[in-house]
C-alpha positions in Angstrom: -61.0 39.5 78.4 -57.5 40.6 79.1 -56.7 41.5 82.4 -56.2 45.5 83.1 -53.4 46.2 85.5 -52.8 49.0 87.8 -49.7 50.8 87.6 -48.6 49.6 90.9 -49.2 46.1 90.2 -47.5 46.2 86.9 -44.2 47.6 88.8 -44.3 45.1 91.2 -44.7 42.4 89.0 -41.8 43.8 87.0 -39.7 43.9 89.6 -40.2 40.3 91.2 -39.7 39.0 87.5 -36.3 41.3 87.0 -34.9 40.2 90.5 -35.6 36.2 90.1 -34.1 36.3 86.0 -30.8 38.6 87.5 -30.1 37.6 91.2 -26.2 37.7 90.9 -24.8 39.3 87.4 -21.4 40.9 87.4 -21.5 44.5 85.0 -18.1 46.1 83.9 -18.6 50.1 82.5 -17.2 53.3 83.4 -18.4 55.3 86.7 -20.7 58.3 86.1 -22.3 60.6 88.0 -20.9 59.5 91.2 -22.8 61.0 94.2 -21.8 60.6 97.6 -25.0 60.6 100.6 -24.7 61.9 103.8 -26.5 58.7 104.9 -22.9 56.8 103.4 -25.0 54.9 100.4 -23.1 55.8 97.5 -24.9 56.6 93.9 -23.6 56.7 90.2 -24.5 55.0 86.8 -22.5 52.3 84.6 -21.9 53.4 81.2 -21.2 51.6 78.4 -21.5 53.3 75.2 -25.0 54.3 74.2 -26.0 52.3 77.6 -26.9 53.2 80.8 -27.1 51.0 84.1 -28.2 53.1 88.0 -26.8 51.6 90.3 -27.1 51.9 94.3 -24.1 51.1 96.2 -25.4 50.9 100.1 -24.2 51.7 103.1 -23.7 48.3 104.3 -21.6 47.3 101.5 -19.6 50.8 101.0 -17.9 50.9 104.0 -16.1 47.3 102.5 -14.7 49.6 100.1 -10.6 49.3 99.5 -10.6 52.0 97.3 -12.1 54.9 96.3 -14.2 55.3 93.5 -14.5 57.8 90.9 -16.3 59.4 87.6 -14.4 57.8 85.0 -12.9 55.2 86.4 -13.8 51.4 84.4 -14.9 48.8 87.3 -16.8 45.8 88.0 -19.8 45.9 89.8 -21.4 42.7 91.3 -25.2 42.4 93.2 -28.5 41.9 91.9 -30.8 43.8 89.0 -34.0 45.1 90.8 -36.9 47.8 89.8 -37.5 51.3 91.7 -41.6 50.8 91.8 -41.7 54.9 92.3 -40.0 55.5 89.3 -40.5 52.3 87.2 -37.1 52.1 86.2 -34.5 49.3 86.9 -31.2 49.7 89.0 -28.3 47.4 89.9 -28.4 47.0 93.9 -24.5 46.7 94.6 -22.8 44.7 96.7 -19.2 44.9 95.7 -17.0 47.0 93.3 -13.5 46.5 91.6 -11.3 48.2 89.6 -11.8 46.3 85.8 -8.5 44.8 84.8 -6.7 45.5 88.1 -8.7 43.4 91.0 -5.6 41.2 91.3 -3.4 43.8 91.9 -5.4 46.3 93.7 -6.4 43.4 96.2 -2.2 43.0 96.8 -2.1 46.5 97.0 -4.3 46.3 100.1 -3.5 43.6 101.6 0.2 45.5 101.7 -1.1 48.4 102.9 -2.7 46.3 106.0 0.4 44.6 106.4 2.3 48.0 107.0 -0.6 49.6 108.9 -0.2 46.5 111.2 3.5 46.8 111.8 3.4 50.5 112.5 5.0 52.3 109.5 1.9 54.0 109.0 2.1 55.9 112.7 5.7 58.2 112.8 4.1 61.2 112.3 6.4 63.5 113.6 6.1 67.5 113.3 8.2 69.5 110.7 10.4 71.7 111.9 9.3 75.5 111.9 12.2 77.1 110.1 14.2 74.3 108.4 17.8 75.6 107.2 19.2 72.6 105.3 16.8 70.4 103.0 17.3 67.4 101.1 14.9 67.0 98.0 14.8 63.1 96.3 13.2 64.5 92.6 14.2 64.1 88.8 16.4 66.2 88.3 15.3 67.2 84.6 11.6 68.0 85.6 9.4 71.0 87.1 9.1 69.8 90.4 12.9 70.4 91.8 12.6 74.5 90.2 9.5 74.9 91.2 10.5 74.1 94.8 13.6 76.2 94.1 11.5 79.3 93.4 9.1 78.7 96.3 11.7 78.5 98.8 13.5 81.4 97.4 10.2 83.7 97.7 8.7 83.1 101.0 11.9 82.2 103.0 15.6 82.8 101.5 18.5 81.7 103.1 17.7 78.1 103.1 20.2 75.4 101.5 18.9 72.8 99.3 20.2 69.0 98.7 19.4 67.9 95.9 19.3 64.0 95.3 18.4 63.3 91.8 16.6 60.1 90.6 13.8 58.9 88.3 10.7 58.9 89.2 9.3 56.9 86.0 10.4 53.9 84.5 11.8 50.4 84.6 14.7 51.6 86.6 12.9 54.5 88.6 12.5 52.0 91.9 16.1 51.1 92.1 17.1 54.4 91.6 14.4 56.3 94.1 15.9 54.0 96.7 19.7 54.6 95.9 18.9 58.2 96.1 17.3 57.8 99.8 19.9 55.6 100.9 22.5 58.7 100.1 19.8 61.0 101.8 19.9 58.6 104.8 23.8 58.1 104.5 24.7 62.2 104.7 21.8 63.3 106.8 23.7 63.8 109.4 27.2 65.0 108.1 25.2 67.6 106.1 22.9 68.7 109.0 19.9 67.8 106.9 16.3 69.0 108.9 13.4 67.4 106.5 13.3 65.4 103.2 10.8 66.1 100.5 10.1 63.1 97.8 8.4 64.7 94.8 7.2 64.0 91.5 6.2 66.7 88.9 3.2 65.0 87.6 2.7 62.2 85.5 0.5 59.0 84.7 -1.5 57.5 87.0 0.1 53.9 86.0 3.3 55.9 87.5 1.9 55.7 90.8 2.9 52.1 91.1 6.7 53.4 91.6 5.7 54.9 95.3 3.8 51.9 95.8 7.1 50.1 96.3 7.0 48.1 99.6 10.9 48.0 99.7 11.0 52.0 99.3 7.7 52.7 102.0 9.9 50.6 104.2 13.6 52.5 103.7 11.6 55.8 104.5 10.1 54.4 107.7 14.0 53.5 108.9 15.0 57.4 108.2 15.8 59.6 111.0 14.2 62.6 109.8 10.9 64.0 108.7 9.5 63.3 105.4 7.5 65.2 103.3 5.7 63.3 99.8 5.1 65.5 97.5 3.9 62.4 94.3 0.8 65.1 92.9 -1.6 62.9 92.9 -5.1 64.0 94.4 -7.1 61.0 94.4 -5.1 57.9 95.3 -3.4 57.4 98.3 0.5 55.4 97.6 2.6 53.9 100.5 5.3 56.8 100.1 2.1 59.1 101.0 0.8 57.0 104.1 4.8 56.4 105.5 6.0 59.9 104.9 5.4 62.2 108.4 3.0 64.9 105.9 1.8 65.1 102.3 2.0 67.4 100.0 -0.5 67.3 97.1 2.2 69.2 94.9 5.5 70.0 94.8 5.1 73.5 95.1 2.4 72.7 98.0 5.4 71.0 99.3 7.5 74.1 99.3 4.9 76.2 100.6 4.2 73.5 103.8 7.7 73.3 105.0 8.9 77.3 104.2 7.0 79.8 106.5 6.6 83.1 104.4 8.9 86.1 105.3 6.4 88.8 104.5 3.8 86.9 106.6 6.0 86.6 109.8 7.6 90.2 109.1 3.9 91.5 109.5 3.0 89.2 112.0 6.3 90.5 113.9 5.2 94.4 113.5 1.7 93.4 114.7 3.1 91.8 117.8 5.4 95.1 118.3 2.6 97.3 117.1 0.3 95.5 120.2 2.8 95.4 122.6 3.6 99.0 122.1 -0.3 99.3 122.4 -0.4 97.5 125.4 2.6 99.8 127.1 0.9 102.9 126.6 -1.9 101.4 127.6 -0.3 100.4 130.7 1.0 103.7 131.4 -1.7 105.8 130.8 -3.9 103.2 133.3 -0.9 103.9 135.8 -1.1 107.3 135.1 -4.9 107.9 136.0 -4.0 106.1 138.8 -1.2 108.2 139.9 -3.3 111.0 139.5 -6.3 110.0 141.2 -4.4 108.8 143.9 -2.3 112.4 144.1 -5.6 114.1 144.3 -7.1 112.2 147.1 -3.6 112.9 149.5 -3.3 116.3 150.0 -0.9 117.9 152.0 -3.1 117.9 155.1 -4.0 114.1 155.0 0.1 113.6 154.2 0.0 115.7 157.4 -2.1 113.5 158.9 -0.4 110.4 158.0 2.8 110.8 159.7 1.3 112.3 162.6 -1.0 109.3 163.4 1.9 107.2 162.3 4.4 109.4 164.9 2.1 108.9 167.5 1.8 105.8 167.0 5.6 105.5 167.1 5.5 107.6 170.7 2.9 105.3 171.8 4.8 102.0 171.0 8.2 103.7 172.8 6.2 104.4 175.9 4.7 100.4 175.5 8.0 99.7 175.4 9.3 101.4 178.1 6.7 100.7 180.5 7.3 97.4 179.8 11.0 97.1 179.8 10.1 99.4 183.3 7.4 97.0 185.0 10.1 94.2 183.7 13.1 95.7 185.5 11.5 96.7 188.6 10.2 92.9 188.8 13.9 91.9 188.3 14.9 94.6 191.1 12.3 93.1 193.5 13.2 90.0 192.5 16.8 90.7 193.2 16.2 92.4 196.7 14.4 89.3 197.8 17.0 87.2 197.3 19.4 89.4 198.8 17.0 89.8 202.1 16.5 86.1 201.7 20.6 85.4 201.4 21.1 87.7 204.6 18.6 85.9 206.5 19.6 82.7 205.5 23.1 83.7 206.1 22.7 85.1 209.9 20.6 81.9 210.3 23.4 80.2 209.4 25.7 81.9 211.5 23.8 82.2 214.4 22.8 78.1 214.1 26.6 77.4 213.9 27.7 80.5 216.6 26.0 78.3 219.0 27.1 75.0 218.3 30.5 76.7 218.4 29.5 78.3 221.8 28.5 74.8 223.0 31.5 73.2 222.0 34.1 75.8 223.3 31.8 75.5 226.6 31.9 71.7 226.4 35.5 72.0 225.2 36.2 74.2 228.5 34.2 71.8 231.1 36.3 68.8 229.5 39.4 70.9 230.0 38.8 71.8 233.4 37.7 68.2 234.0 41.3 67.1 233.0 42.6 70.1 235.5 41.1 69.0 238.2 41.5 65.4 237.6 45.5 65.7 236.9 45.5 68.7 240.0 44.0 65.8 242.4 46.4 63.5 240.8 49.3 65.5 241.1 48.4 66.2 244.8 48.2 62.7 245.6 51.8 62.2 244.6 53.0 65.4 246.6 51.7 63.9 249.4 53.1 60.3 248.6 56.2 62.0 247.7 56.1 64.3 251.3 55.6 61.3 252.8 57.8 58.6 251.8 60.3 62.2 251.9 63.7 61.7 254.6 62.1 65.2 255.2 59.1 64.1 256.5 60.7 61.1 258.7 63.1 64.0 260.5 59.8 65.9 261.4 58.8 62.8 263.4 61.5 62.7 265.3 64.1 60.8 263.4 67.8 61.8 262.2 69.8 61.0 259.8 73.8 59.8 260.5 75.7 60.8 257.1 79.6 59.5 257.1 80.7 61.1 253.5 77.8 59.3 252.4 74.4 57.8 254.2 75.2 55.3 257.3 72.8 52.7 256.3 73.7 50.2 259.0 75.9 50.2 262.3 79.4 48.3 260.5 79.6 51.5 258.4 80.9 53.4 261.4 84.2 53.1 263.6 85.7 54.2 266.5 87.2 57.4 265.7 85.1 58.4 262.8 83.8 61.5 262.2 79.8 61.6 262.0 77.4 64.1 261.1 73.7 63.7 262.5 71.4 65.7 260.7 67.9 66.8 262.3 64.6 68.0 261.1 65.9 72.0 261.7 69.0 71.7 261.1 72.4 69.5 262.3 
């Protein structure tokens, strides 16, 4: 008897024998039906032909991705065929994608754009400025891109001067040219007063691309001194020109649009600021005015009155203050002042008297001293009046003696002879 299955059991069996038979297959087809989760596991189906393949791309492996897939695109998927037991249908779990025909080179391609990343040219980033006046524009000068430009500029912002550096932007020659034409950019920036540069591209392939994934150009726009704006108009893929350049553009024209401010918009946005700040003066006023008013009614005449009579009083108040002050000062100054008058006087008669009698008792002692000497030189003086009285001829004559005078003094007896005439003089007379 054969042996009845359960629908469960049947799915499961299918898918242990559909994961051991296709464990690591490799599938090339076109992407369809790509869905994106908000849980980062990516969805879409291989097609090929009249044949379809689900496949599940999960998180775990999707953020590996270097690119980024889309419907249409041809790849190569690698992982391992499985079954989805709720729906009993098979599915590719992925592991890896890449581009079919272009692994080789999309792998470069990364590895280039790590290499840049690493080295900084990915990180200028500098801000446009907000009315440019002189722009320089690296474009073919033959397609859409440079006129539509042109007529952007022209309608949102006129008076603007434009530099136009032509070059191809397809071709065998387009890479050599491109980078002549940002060479002369780079060369006259300065002499020409040149604000921003736009690199554009007015559509084309998507094998066209590889021109702006030039390492040599990414790198000559890196050395320039002023902002870059890429304008390749290209949605999906990301080139080097995109990631080096300061902003991006997806167009051209979205190009023009990013780097002109619109006249009309500022004109309005000028009368709305003049329009509020009129608003705002009135407003102002009128709030100063109710104010004004409010404040007029509540002082009257009588409280103005008031004001200046409290205020005057308080004035007449402060003056006497003052006074009495400046008063209780000055007669602390004059009291002051008459002490040290009294003080001087008594100080001075102090003086006086102190010294009055030390001259008192000097001119006394002075006057003792002199009478001292008096006395002493009268005593003296006596003593040789009497010494002189008595060794006097005078005083010998009053004791009873003469004197015998011959024209001169008769000293002894030889001094007189017979015959001479001798005078003999006596205490009363001769």
């Amino acid at each position: 008897m054969k042996k009845i299955w359960s629908v469960s059991e049947l799915s499961n069996a299918v898918k242990e024998s559909i994961e051991s038979n296709f464990f690591d297959v490799s599938v090339a087809g076109e992407i369809s039906g790509l869905k994106w989760h908000s849980s980062g596991h990516i969805y879409f189906s291989l097609l090929e032909e009249s044949s379809t393949l689900n496949v599940a791309f999960f998180r775990r492996y999707a953020d590996r991705l270097s690119f980024v897939p889309s419907d249409g695109m041809r790849v190569v998927a690698y992982g391992n065929l499985s079954s989805y037991p709720p729906r009993s249908n098979y599915q590719l779990i992925c592991r890896r994608i890449t581009p079919a025909g272009e692994g080789d080179k999309l792998i470069a391609l990364i590895n280039l754009k790590r290499q840049l990343q690493n080295e900084g040219l990915f990180d200028k980033n500098r801000s446009l400025p907000a009315f440019p006046k002189r722009i320089a524009i690296v474009t073919s000068l033959t397609g859409a891109a440079i006129e539509d430009i042109k007529s952007v500029i022209s309608r949102r912002f006129g008076g603007v001067t434009l530099f136009v550096f032509g070059a191809l932007v397809e071709g065998a020659k387009a890479a050599d040219s491109l980078i002549k034409a940002i060479n002369r950019v780079k060369r006259d920036a300065e002499s020409l007063n040149i604000d921003l540069l736009i690199i554009a591209r007015g559509g084309g392939s998507k094998e066209s691309l590889d021109l702006f994934n030039n390492e040599e150009i990414a790198r000559l726009i890196y050395t320039l001194d002023i902002p870059v704006v890429s304008a390749i108009g290209h949605q999906i893929d990301e080139t080097l020109v995109d990631l080096v350049a300061d902003c991006r553009a997806e167009t051209p024209t979205a190009a023009a649009e990013l780097i002109s401010p619109d006249i009309n918009i500022l004109k309005n946005r000028y009368l709305e600021i003049v329009d509020n700040f009129s608003k705002s003066i009135k407003r102002y006023i009128a709030q100063k005015r109710l104010m004004l008013r409010a404040l007029s009614n509540k002082i009257s005449y009588r409280s103005l009155s008031n004001f200046f009579d409290t205020k005057s009083q308080k004035a007449d108040f402060t003056i006497y203050n003052l006074n009495t002050v400046f008063g209780t000062i000055l007669t602390k100054k004059k009291e002051k002042y008459v002490m040290t008058t009294n003080k001087i006087k008594i100080l001075r008669i102090q003086f006086i008297g102190k010294y009055k009698i030390k001259v008192y008792n000097l001119a006394k002692l002075m006057h003792s001293a002199i009478l001292n000497v008096v006395e002493f030189r009268h005593i003296r003086l006596s003593g040789f009046i009497n010494l002189m009285e008595t060794l006097s001829p005078i005083s010998t004559l009053k004791r009873g003696y003469t004197v015998t005078l011959k024209n001169n003094c008769v000293v002894k007896l030889s001094d007189i002879n017979t015959g001479d005439t001798i005078i003999t003089k006596f205490y009363n007379g001769v």
